[in-house]
C-alpha positions, 0 to 999 in steps of 0.5 A, a space after each residue: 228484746 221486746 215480747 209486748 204485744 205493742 209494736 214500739 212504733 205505737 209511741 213516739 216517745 216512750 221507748 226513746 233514749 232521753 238524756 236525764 233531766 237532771 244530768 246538766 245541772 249535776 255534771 256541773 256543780 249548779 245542784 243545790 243539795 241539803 248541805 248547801 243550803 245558808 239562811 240568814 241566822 243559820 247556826 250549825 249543830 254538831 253531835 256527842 256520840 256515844 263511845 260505848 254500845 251500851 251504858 246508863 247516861 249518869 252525868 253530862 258536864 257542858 259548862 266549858 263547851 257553852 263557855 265559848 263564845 259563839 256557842 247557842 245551846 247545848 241539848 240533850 234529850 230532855 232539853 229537846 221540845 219532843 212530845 212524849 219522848 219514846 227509847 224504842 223510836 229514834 225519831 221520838 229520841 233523836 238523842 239517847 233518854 237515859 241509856 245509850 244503846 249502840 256505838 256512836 248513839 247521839 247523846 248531845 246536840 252542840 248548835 254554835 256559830 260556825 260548824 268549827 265552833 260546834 266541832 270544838 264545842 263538842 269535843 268539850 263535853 263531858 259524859 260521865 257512863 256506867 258501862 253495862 254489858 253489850 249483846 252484839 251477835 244475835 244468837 247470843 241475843 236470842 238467849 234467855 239470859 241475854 242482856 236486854 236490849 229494850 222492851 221488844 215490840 215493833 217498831 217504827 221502820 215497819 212503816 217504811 218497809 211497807 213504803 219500801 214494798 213489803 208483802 203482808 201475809 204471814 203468822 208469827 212464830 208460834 213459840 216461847 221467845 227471848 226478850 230481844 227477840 222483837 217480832 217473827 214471821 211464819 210461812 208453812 206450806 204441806 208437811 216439810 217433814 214429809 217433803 224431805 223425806 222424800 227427797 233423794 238429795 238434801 242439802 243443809 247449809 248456814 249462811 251469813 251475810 254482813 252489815 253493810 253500808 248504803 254507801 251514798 256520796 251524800 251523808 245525811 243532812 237536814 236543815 230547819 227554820 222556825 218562823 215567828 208563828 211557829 211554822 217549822 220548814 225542813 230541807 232534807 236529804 230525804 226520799 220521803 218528803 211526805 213520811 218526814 212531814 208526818 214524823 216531824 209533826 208527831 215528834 214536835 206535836 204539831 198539825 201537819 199543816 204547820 209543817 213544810 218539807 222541802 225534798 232536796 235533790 239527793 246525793 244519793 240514797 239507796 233506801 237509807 235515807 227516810 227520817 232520821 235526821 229531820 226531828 232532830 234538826 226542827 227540834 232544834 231549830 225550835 229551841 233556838 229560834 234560829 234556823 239549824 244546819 246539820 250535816 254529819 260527818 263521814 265517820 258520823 255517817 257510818 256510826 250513827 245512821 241504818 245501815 242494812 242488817 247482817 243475817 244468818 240463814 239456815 236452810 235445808 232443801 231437797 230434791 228428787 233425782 229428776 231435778 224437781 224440788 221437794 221441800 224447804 225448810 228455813 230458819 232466818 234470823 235479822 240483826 235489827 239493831 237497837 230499833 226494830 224494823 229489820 226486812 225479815 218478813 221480805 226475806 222469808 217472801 223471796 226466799 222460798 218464793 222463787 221455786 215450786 216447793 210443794 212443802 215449806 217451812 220457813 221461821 224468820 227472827 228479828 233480833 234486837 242488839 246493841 248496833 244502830 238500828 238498821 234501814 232499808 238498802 234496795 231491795 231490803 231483804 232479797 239480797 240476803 235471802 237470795 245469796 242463801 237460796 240461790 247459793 242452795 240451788 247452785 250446790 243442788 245442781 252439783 250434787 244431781 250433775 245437772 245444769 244449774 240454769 236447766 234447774 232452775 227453769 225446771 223449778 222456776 214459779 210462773 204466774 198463778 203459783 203461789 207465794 209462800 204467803 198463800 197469794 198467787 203470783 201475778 205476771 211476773 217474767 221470771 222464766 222468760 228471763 232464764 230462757 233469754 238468759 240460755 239464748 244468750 249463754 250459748 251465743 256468749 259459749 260460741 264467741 272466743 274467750 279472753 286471754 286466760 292466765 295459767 295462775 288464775 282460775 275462772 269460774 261462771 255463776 248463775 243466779 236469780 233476783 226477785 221483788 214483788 213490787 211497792 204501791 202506794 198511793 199516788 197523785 199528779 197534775 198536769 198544767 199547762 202554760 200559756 206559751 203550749 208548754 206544760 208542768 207536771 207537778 209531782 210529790 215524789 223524790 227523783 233519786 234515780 231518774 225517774 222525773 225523766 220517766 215522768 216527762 215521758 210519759 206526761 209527753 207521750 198521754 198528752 201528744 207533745 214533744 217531751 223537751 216542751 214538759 217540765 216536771 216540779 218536784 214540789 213540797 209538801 205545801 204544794 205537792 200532790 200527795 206521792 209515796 217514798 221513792 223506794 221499793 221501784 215503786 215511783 214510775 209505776 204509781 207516780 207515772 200512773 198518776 202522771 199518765 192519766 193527769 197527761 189523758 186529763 189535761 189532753 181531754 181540756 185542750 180537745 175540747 177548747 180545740 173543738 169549739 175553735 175548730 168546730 169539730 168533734 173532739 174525737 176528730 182531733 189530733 195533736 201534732 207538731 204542737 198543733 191541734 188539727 183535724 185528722 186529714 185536714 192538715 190545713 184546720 188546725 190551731 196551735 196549742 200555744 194559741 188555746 192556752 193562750 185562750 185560758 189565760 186571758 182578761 175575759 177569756 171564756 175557757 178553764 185553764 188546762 189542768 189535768 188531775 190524775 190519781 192512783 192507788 192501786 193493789 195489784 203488784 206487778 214483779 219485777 225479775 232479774 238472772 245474772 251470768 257472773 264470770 269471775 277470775 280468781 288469783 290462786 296464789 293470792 285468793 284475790 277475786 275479780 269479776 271480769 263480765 257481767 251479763 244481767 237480763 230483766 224483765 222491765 215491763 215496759 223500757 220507758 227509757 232503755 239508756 237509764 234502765 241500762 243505767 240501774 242494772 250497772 249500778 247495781 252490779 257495781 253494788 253487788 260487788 261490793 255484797 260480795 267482795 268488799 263491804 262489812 261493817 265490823 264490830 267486835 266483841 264490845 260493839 266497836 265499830 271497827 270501819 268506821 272512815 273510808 279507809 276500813 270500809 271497801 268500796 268497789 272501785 271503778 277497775 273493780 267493777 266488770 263489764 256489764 252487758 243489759 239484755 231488757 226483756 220486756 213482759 208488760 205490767 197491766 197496770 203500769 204506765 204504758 205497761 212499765 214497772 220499777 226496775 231498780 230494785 230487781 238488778 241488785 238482788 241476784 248480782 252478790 249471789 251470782 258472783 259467789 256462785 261463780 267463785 264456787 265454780 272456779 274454786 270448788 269450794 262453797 263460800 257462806 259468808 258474804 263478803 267473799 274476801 281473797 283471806 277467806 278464798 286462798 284459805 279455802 284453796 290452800 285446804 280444799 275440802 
């Protein structure tokens, strides 16, 4: 469906399915990731792990670790060249200090000759801990007397939740707070009190959801080298090359200049893969010399890296007879881990952000535990706090007899209301989404249903995903070769697609077919700045940048083309890789033959280089409506989703294959939120999944058909009127599903996963 006013004959390559760009080399095994990489000299690094949450560091014993040949060095964290070594940052202490603070904590560092070597090695030291009491659920943390994690403050990881595209705009809690609590987050609008009071059905209700994994093919991995002048290089499974560059420098005290980032293409990442790694590779590097491999292991993975933070919500909202809302209160609580930087603040945004409520209160907390810190997992916060309010609106429906799509266009926002911040919304396609959504639910009602089974039960959930969108500042340019082709030079990461975008765009503001661009991923010492790739943020900054490098570059060549042409640069037009004067088919020169111009012994004309910059503010939102079907086993409890329908506004669809391609990938992830994945640990901080084997997956019979309806609400300030879509699908996908299985069922599920134990319990004992 396409609701812009441009008719998409406008463009000749925006709007067409393009294969990926890097799909070729992928399918067959020539992609060279982090972990391929091999230099001359290269050791490999292995980590001691903690087997405690929490404990005081009294001895390390590695003499018949270093006592094998082949073995470099043994580190810990005081033998790391790190200025000014900080508990509270992991990149500052990529090895614990003194204490460790969560289960699998890296202690150690073994660099040996092979990474077999540095495995045996590191089984072979020996730490001597005094175990102290661990706090591992954040409402035990929350308590006065709890044990202290570390001194509260805030932490580093707000950084890249800013990168990642959280919205500023709110107070903290204006009350006494425990220790580890380490920072709050207030939204107050009207008199909640008053709001409730008058409401004529109120719905109160606890939610939870778990820790989960990012679950990416790729573990995290970075490689260093230290040349002779001290010049650290660093190939990383990284999104943010220019963030790695910044934290690398400031952990090793040196300028930036001195420090190259090399983005490897990424075997997936999903918001888990920032820094980590990388400050413990180059200092090791810089201690031996030699350049360092380190690759974690699966099980490391899961131990020891950011996984998204578990949450309790509380939330009590009402409504009058007639459908409208009346108030919200809410208390959000985020499990940070050891480090601060849980996305409290973006579920707090979303969750009171999607319905006109004229009184809200809503406290977020984030809470310090002994866990591994946490990252962000796209769309950080919104999965959370989407599974609670959407889950408060499902059960409002039910309790009014209304329908639960009809309640939520009556309550949806639309442009101009405000945000729970104060700020108004921009265009967003929320309410266009949700009357596309009951189009399409009619016409589903209308088609025969599948076979249905007497032993199972089936249900239908509706529900709603947001994200208001990241900017960062951008930079690109455009150069173009001597045979008519063009580069287009980014510092962006592609970990989803988005240089094909690129490429389009790039195609379409210059005028020449898109199979002759060429997108360069480069470093740092060679790459125009760009921002994390996270938070659906590339195409629009990046492409914006990309788009008016294109306009640039195009500019320089009408201009050759008008002097060797003798006509008005105005007059010109590019086709079939020709400039001509338009209507004069027969006056035309072709664009290798101008390039060609500026590339020459006593040529008269620049090269043909495009610059383009963008750092705009403006948000531009992105919205998804999910319709779930499910079928539950009633014998067994086991749930399955059978169908998936998403419908998102995308702005523009640059590349509507790729964008259908987002939308499955996230329903199959939101499977996962809601039937599968838990990182649990039990009451001592043991992580009690830890390998494949514990944490569940979704697997390909377990991922539904998903149909994509692309609805089209165009940002004014995107490329070609395009905005990030891949944060958007993911948010309501958990939520919906869980709708669903209430449906089916009748009973209301508040815990994420929804696990077949949790729902034939809930069958056997119905409410």
């Amino acid at each position: 469906m396409d609701t812009s006013p441009a008719s998409p004959s406008r463009f000749s390559v925006i709007g067409q399915p393009l294969r990926r760009l890097d799909g070729g080399p992928k399918v067959s095994g020539l992609t060279c990731y982090a972990g391929d990489i091999r230099l001359p000299g290269m050791l490999h690094a292995r980590l001691v792990l903690s087997p405690h949450a929490h404990a005081r560091i009294l001895r390390i014993d590695a003499k018949a670790a270093a006592s094998l040949p082949g073995v470099v060095g043994i580190f810990s964290s005081r033998d790391l060249p790190i200025r000014d070594p900080d508990e509270s940052d992991r990149n500052h202490s990529p090895l614990a200090l003194d204490r460790v603070l969560f289960h699998g904590h890296p202690v150690v560092a073994v660099v040996a000759e092979s990474e077999a070597l540095a495995e045996d090695a590191a089984a072979l030291v020996e730490i001597e801990y005094d175990a102290r009491p661990a706090v591992v659920y954040p409402m035990e943390a929350m308590r006065p007397d709890a044990p202290l994690v570390r001194e509260a403050g805030e932490g580093r990881m707000d950084e890249e939740l800013a990168m990642h595209g959280a919205e500023g705009g709110a107070q903290g809690v204006k009350e006494p707070m425990a220790p580890n609590v380490a920072s709050t987050v207030h939204f107050s609008r009207g008199d909640v009190v008053r709001g409730l009071s008058e409401a004529e059905v109120v719905i109160e209700r606890r939610y939870h959801t778990s820790m989960v994994h990012q679950g990416y093919l790729e573990p995290q991995t970075a490689v260093a080298n230290v040349d002779a002048l001290g010049n650290v290089t660093v190939w990383a499974s990284t999104q943010a090359l220019f963030y790695a560059r910044s934290e690398v420098a400031e952990a090793l005290g040196l300028p930036e200049h001195r420090v190259r980032v090399i983005a490897m293409p990424l075997g997936g990442g999903f918001g888990g893969k920032f820094v980590l790694l990388e400050p413990l590779a180059a200092a090791l590097a810089m201690a031996v010399r030699r350049p360092v491999s380190l690759v974690l292991t699966r099980r490391e993975d899961f131990l020891a890296t950011n996984p998204a933070p578990q949450s309790l919500l509380e939330l009590k909202t009402g409504a009058r007879r007639d459908g409208r809302l009346t108030a919200l209160w809410a208390r959000v609580i985020f499990d940070a881990g050891a480090f601060a930087g849980a996305p409290v603040g973006i579920a707090c945004l979303l969750l009171g952000g999607y319905y006109r409520f004229p009184h809200l209160e809503i406290r977020g907390y984030e809470v310090l535990t002994h866990k591994p810190g946490v990252g962000a997992y796209r769309a950080p916060g919104a999965v959370q706090a989407t599974f609670a309010i959407e889950s408060q609106m499902d059960e409002m429906a039910r309790e009014l007899g209304a329908d639960p799509l009809e309640l939520r266009l009556l309550n949806a926002v639309q442009e101009g209301d405000p945000m729970p911040n104060g700020k108004p919304w921009p265009k967003i396609g929320l309410r266009t989404c949700l009357e596309e959504l009951k189009r399409q639910r009619g016409r589903r009602k209308r088609e025969p249903g599948g076979e249905r089974k007497p032993d199972f039960r089936r249900g239908v959930g509706v529900a709603v995903g947001g994200w208001v969108g990241g900017v960062e500042p951008a930079s690109a340019v455009c150069r173009m070769n001597r045979d008519g082709s063009l580069s287009v030079v980014v510092g962006s990461v592609d970990m989803s697609g988005t240089n094909t975008g690129l490429a389009q765009i790039a195609a379409e503001a210059f005028g020449m077919p898109v199979e002759l661009v060429e997108v360069i991923n480069a470093d740092t010492d060679a790459a125009p700045y760009a921002g994390a790739s996270g938070g659906s943020k590339i195409t629009y900054t990046v492409g914006a940048a990309v788009q008016r490098a294109a306009v640039d570059g195009r500019q320089q060549l009408l201009a050759i083309a008008s002097h060797q042409l003798e006509a008005a640069a105005d007059d010109l037009e590019i086709v079939n890789r020709e400039v001509r004067v338009r209507g004069v088919p027969s006056r035309s020169i072709a664009v290798s033959e101008l390039a060609a111009l500026t590339m020459q012994f006593g040529g008269k004309y620049e090269p043909v280089f495009g610059r383009g910059s963008c750092a705009t503010v403006a948000r531009s939102p992105g919205f998804a409506v999910h319709l779930a079907d499910v079928e539950v086993e009633a014998e067994t409890g086991r749930a399955a989703v059978v169908d998936h329908l998403v419908v998102q506004d995308v702005g523009h669809a640059l590349n509507p294959p790729a964008i259908e391609g987002q939308i499955q990938g996230a329903v199959a992830q939101g499977v996962g939120w809601a039937l599968l994945e838990r990182m649990a640990y039990d009451d001592h901080g043991q992580l009690l999944s830890a390998t494949l084997m514990d944490y569940a997956l979704p697997q390909v019979d377990q991922v539904p058909r998903v149909d994509a309806v692309l609805v089209e609400v165009p940002s004014d300030f995107g490329p070609f009127g395009a905005k990030g879509v891949g944060e958007p699908p993911v948010i309501g996908a958990a939520a919906a599903i869980a709708n669903a299985i209430t449906d089916a069922t009748g009973h209301r599920f508040t815990e994420l996963p929804i696990t077949a134990q949790a729902i034939a319990q809930a069958l056997a004992n119905p409410d």
